[in-house]
C-alpha atoms as an extended CHARMM CRD file, in Angstrom:
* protein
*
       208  EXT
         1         1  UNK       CA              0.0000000000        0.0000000000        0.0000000000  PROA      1               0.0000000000
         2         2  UNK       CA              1.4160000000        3.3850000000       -0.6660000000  PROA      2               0.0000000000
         3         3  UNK       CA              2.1600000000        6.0440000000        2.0660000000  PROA      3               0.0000000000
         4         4  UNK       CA              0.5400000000        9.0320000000        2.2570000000  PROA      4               0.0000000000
         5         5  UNK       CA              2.7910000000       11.5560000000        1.5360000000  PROA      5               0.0000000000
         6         6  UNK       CA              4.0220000000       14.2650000000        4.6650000000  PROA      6               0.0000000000
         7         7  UNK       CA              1.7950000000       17.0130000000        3.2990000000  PROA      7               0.0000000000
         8         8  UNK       CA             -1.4880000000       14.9000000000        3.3620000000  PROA      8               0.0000000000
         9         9  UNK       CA             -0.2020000000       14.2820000000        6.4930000000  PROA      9               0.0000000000
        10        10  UNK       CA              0.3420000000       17.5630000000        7.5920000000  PROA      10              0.0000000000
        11        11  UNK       CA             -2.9000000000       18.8790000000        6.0610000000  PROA      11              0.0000000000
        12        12  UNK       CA             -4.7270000000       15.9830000000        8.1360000000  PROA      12              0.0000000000
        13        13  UNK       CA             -3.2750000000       16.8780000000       11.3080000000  PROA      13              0.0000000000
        14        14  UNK       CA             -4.0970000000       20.5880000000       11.1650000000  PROA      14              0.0000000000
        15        15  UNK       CA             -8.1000000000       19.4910000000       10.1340000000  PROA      15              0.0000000000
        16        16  UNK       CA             -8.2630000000       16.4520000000       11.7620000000  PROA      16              0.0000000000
        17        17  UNK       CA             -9.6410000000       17.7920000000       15.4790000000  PROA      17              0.0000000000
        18        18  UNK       CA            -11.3610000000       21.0310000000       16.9570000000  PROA      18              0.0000000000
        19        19  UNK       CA             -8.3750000000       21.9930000000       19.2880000000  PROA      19              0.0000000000
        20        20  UNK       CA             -6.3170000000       22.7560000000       15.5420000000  PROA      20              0.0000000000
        21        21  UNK       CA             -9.4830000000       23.6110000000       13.9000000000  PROA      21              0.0000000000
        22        22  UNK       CA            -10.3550000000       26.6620000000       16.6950000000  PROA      22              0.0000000000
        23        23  UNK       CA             -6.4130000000       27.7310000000       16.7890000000  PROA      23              0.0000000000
        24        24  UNK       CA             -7.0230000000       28.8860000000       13.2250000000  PROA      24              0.0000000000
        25        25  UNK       CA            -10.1290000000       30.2690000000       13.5950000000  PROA      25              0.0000000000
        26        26  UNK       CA             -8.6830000000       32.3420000000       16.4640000000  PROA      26              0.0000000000
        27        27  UNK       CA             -5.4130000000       33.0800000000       13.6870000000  PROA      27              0.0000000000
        28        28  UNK       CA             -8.0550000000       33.8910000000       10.8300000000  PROA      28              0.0000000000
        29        29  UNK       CA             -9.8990000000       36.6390000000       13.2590000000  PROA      29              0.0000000000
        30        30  UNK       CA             -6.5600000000       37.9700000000       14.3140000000  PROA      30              0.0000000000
        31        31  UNK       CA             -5.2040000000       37.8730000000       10.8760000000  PROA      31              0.0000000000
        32        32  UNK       CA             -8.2370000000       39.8500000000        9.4290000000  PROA      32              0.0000000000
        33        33  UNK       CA             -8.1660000000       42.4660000000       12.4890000000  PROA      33              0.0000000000
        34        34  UNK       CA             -4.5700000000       43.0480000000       11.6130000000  PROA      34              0.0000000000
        35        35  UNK       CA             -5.0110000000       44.5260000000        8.2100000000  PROA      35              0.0000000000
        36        36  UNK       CA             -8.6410000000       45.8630000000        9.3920000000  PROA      36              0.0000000000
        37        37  UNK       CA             -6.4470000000       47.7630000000       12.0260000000  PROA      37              0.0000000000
        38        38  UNK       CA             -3.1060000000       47.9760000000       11.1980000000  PROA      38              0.0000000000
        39        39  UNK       CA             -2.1220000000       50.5000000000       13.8490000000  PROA      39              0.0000000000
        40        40  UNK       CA             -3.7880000000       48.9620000000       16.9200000000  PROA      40              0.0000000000
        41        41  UNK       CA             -2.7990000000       46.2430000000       19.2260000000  PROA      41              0.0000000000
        42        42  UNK       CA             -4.2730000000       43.6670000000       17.3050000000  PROA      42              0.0000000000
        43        43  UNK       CA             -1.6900000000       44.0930000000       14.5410000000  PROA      43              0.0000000000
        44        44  UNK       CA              0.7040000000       42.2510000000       16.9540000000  PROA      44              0.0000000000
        45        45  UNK       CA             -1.8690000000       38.8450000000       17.7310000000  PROA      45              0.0000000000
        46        46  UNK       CA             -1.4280000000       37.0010000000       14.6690000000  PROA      46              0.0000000000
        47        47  UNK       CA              2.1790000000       37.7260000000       15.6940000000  PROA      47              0.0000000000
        48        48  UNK       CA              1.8470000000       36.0160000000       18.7130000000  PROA      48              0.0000000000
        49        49  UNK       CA             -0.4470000000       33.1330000000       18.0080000000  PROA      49              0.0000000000
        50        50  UNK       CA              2.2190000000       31.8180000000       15.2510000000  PROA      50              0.0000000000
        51        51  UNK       CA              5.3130000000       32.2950000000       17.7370000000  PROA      51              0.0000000000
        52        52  UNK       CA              7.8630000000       30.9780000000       18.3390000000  PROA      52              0.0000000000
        53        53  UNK       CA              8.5690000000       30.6880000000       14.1130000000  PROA      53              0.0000000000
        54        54  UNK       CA              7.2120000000       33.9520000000       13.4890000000  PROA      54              0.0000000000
        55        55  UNK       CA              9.6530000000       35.5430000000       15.2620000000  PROA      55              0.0000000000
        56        56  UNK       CA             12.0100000000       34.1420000000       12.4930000000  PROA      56              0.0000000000
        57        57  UNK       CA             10.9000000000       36.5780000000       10.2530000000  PROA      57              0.0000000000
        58        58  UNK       CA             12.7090000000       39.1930000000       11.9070000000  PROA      58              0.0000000000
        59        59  UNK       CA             15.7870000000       37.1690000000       10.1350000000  PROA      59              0.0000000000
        60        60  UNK       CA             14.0740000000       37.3410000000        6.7840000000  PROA      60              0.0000000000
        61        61  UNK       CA             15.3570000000       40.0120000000        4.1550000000  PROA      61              0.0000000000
        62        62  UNK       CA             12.1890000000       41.8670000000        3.8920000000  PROA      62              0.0000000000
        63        63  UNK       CA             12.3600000000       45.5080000000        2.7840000000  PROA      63              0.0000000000
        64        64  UNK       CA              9.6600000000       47.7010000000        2.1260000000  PROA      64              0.0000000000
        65        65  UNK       CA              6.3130000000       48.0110000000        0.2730000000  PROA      65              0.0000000000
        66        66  UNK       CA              3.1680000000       45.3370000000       -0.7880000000  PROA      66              0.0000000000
        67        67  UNK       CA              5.9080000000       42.8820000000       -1.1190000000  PROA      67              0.0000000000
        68        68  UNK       CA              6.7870000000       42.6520000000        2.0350000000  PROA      68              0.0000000000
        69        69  UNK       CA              3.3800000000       42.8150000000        3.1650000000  PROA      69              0.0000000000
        70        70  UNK       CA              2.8610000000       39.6630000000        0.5330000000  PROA      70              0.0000000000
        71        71  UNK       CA              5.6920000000       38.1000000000        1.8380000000  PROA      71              0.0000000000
        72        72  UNK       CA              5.2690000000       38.6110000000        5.8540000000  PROA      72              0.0000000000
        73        73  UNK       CA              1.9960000000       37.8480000000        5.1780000000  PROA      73              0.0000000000
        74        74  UNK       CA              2.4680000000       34.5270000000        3.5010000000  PROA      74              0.0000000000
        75        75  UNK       CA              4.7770000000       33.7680000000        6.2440000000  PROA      75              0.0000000000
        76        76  UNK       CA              2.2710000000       33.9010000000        8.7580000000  PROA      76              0.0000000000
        77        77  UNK       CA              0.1400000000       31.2660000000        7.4640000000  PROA      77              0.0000000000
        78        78  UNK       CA              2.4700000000       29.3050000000        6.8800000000  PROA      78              0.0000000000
        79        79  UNK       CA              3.3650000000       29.5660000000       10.9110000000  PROA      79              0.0000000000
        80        80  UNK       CA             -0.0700000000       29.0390000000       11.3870000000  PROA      80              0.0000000000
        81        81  UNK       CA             -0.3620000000       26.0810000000        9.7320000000  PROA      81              0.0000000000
        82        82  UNK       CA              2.9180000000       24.5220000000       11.6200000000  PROA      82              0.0000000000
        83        83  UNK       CA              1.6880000000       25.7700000000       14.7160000000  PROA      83              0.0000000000
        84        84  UNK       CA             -2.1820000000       23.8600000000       14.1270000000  PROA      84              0.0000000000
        85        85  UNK       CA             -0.3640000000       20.6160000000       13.0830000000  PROA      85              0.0000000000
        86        86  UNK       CA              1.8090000000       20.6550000000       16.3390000000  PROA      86              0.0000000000
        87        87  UNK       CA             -1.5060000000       21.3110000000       18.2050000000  PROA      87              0.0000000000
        88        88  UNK       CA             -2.7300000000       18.3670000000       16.0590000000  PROA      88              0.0000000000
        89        89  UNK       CA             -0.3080000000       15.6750000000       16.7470000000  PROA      89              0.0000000000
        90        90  UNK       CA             -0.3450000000       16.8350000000       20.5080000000  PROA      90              0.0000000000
        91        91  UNK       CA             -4.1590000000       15.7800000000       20.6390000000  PROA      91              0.0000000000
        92        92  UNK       CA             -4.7280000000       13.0340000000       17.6700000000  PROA      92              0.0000000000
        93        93  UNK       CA             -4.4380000000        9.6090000000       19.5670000000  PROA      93              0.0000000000
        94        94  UNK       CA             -2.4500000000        6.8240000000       18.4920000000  PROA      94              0.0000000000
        95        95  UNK       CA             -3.1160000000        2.9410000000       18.4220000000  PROA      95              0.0000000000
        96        96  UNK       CA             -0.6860000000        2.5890000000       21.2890000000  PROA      96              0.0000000000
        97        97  UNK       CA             -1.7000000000        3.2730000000       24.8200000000  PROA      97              0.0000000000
        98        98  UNK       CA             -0.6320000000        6.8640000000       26.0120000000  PROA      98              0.0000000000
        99        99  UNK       CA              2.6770000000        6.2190000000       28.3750000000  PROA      99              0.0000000000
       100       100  UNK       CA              2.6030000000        7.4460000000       32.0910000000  PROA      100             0.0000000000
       101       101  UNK       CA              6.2090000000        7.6390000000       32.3960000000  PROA      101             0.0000000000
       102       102  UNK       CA              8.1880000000       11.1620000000       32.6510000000  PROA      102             0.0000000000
       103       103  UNK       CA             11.0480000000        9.7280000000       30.5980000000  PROA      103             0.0000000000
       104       104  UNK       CA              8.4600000000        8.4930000000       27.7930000000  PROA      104             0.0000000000
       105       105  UNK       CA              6.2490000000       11.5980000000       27.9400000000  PROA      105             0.0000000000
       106       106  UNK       CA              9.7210000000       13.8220000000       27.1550000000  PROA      106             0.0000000000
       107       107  UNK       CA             11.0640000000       11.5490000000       24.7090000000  PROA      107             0.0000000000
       108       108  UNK       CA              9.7630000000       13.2910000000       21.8420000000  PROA      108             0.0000000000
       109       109  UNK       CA             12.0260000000       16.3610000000       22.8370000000  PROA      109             0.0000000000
       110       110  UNK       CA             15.0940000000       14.4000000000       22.1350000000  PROA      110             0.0000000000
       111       111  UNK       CA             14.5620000000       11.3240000000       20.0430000000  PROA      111             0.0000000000
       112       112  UNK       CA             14.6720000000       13.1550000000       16.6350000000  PROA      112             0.0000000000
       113       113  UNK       CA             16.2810000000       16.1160000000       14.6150000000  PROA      113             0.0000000000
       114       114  UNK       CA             13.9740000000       18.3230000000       14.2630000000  PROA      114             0.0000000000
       115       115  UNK       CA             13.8630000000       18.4800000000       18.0730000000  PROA      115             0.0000000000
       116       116  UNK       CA             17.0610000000       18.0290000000       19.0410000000  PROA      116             0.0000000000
       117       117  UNK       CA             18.1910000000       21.3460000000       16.6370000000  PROA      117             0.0000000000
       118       118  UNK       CA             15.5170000000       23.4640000000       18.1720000000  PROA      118             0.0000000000
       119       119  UNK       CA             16.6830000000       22.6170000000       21.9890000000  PROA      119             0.0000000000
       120       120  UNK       CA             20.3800000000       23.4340000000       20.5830000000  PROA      120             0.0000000000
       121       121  UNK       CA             18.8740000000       26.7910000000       19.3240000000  PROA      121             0.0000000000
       122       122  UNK       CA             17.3790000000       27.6490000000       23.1910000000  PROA      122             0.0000000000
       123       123  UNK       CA             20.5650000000       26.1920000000       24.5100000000  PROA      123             0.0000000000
       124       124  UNK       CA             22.7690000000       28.7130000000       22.7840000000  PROA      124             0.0000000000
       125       125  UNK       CA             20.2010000000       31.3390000000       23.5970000000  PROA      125             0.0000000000
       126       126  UNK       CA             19.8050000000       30.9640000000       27.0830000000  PROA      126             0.0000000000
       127       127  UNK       CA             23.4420000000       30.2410000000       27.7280000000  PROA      127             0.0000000000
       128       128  UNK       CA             24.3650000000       34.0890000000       26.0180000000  PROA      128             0.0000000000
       129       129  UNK       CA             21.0980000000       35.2230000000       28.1930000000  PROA      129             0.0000000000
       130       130  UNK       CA             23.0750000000       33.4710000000       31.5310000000  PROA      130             0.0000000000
       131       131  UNK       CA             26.1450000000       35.0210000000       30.7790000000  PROA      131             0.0000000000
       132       132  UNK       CA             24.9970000000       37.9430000000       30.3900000000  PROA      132             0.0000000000
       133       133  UNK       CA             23.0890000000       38.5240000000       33.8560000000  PROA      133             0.0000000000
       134       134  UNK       CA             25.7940000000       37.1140000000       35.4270000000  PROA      134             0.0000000000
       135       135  UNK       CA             29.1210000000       38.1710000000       34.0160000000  PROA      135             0.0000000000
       136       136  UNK       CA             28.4990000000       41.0220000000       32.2100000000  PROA      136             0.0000000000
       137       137  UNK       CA             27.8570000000       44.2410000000       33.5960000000  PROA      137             0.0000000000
       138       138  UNK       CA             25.0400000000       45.3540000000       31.8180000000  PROA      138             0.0000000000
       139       139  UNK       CA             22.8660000000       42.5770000000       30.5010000000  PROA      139             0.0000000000
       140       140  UNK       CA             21.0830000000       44.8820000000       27.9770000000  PROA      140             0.0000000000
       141       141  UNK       CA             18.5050000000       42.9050000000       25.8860000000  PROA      141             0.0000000000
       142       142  UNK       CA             20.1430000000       39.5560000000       26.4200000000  PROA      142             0.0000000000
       143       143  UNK       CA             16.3650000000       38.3560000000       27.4930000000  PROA      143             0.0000000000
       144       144  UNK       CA             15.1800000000       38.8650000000       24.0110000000  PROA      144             0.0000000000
       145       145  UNK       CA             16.5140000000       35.7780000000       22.5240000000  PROA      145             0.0000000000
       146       146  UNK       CA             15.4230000000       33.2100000000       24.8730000000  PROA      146             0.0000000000
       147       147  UNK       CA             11.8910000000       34.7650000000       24.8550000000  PROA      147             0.0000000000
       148       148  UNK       CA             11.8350000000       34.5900000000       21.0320000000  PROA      148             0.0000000000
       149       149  UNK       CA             13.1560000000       31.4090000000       21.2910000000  PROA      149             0.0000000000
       150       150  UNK       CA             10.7620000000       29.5180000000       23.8040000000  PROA      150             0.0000000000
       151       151  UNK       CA              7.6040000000       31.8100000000       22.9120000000  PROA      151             0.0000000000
       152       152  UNK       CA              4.3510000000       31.7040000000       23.0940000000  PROA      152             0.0000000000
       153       153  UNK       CA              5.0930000000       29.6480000000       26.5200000000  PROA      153             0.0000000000
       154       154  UNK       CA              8.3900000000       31.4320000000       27.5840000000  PROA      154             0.0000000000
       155       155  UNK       CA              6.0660000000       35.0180000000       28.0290000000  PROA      155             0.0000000000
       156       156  UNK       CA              4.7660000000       33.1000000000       30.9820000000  PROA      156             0.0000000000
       157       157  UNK       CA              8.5180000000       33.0060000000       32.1310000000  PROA      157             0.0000000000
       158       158  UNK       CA              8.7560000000       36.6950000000       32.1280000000  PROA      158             0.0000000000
       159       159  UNK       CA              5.2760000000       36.9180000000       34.0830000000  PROA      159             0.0000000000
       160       160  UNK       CA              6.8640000000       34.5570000000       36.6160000000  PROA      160             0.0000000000
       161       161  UNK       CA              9.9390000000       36.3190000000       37.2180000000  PROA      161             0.0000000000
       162       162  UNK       CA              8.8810000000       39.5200000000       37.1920000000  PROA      162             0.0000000000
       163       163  UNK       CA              7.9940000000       40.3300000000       40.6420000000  PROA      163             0.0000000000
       164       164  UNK       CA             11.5630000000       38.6540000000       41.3610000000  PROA      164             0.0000000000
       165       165  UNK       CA             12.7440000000       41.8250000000       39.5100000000  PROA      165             0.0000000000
       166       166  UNK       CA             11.8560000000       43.9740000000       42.6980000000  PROA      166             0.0000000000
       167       167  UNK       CA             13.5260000000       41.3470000000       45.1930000000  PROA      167             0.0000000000
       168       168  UNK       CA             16.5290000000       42.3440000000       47.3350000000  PROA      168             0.0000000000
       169       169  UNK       CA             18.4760000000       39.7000000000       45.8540000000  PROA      169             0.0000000000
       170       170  UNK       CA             19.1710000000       40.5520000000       42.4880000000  PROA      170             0.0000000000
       171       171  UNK       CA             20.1550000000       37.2620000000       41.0610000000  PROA      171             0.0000000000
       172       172  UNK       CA             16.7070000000       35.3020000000       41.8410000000  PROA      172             0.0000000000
       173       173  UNK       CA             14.8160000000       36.7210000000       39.2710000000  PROA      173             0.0000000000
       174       174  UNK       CA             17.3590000000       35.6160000000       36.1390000000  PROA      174             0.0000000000
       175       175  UNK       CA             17.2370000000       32.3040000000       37.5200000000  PROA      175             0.0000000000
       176       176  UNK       CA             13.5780000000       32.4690000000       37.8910000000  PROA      176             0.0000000000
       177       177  UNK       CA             13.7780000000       33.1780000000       34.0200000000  PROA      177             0.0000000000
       178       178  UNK       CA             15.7050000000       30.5910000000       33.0730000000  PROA      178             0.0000000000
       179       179  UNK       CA             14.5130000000       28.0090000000       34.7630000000  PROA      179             0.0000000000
       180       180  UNK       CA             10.8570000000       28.8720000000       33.0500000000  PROA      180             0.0000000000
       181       181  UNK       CA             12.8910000000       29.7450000000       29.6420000000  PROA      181             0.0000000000
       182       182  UNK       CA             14.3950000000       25.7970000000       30.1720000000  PROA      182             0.0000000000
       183       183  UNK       CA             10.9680000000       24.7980000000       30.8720000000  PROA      183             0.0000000000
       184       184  UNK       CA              9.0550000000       26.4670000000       27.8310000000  PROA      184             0.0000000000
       185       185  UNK       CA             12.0010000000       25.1680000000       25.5610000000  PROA      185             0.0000000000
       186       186  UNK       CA             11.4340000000       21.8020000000       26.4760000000  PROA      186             0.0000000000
       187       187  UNK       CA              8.1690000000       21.9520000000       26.5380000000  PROA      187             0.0000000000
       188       188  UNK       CA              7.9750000000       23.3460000000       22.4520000000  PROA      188             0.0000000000
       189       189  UNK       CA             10.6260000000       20.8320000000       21.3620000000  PROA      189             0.0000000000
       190       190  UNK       CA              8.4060000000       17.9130000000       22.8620000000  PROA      190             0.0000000000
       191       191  UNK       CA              5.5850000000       19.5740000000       20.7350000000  PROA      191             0.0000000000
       192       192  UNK       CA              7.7970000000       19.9740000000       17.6610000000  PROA      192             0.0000000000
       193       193  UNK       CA              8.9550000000       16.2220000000       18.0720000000  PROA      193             0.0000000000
       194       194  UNK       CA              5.6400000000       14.4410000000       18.5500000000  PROA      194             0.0000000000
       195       195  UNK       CA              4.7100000000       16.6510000000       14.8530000000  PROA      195             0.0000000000
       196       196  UNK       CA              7.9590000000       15.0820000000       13.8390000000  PROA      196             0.0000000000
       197       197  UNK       CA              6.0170000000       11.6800000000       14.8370000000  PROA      197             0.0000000000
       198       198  UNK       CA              2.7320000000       12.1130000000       13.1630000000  PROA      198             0.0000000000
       199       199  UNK       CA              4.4860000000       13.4150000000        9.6200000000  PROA      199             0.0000000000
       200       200  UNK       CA              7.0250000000       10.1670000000        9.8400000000  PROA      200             0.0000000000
       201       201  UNK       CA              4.1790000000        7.8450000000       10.5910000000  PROA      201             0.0000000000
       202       202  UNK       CA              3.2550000000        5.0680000000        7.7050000000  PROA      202             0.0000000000
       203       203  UNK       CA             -0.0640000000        3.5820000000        6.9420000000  PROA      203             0.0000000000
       204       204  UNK       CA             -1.0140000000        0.5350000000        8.6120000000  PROA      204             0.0000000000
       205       205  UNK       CA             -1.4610000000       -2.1230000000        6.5380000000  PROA      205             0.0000000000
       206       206  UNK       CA             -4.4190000000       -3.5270000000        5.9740000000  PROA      206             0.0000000000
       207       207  UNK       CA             -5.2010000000       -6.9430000000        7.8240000000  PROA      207             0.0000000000
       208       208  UNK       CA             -4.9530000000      -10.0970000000        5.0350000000  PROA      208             0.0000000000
């Protein structure tokens, strides 16, 4: 029997169950409000809902006019679309019975590529973020790249440690940071490897 190729796959995942269904009903209204109001707040949602790859487009050569509108625009969706398939292979159930185990519940995060190269990308960032709050004198926006890194869960990591930020001892609330920065990494790359899962996995074959 043939396979079904990895964008059927993909495609199936991102319209195969509500939870993927509503996240891009939620990223069509935001998308929609952001060219219906380009220079509110909700210009910055669709943003948001697609992180952490739309923050990649920062790295993207974009200059200016309807083509980069096209192009950011374009790039979006196509977040969108990543982001509803991870949703999708997060919720779709497999013919296996769901493991209780800790070490088989993270195993996702480290048993393929595609995971394994985004928790090297959060390593890196995080390590310049440590280093920086606690060698160099002035941090600066060191925070930035972690955030990008780890979002949409690592924004909870900056809610966390902020009210460490007004602590007498001024090293709790980096820590605090990283520790939820570590957390929201590992939690994406567990994401990002059971989608690596569902796009890998063959037909069964029917019974003879």
């Amino acid at each position: 029997m043939p396979t079904t190729s990895r964008p059927r796959r993909l495609l199936a995942l991102v319209s195969g169950n509500r939870l993927a269904r509503g996240y891009l009903a939620v990223f069509a209204a935001a998308f929609t409000a952001m060219f219906l109001f380009p220079e509110s707040l909700f210009a910055t949602i669709p943003v948001l809902l697609t992180a952490p790859l739309s923050f990649l487009g920062v790295f993207l050569p974009l200059g200016t006019g309807a083509t980069t509108v096209v192009v950011f625009a374009v790039w979006l969706l196509l977040c969108a679309l990543v982001n509803a398939a991870v949703l999708g292979a997060l919720t779709t159930r497999t013919a296996t019975a769901t493991p209780q185990e800790v070490r088989a519940l993270l195993a996702p995060a480290v048993d393929n590529w595609l995971a394994r190269g985004y928790l090297a990308v959060v390593a890196v960032a995080l390590g310049f973020f440590v280093a920086a709050a606690f060698v160099l004198p002035d941090p600066g926006l060191a925070g930035v790249w972690p955030l990008m890194a780890t979002a949409p869960f690592g924004i909870l990591a900056v809610a966390v440690s902020a009210p460490f930020e007004y602590s007498s001892i001024g090293w709790l609330s980096p820590l605090v940071f990283s520790v939820g920065v570590a957390l929201s990494g590992l939690l994406n790359a567990v994401l990002l490897g059971r989608l690596a899962h569902k796009l890998r996995a063959r037909n069964p074959h029917p019974a003879i």
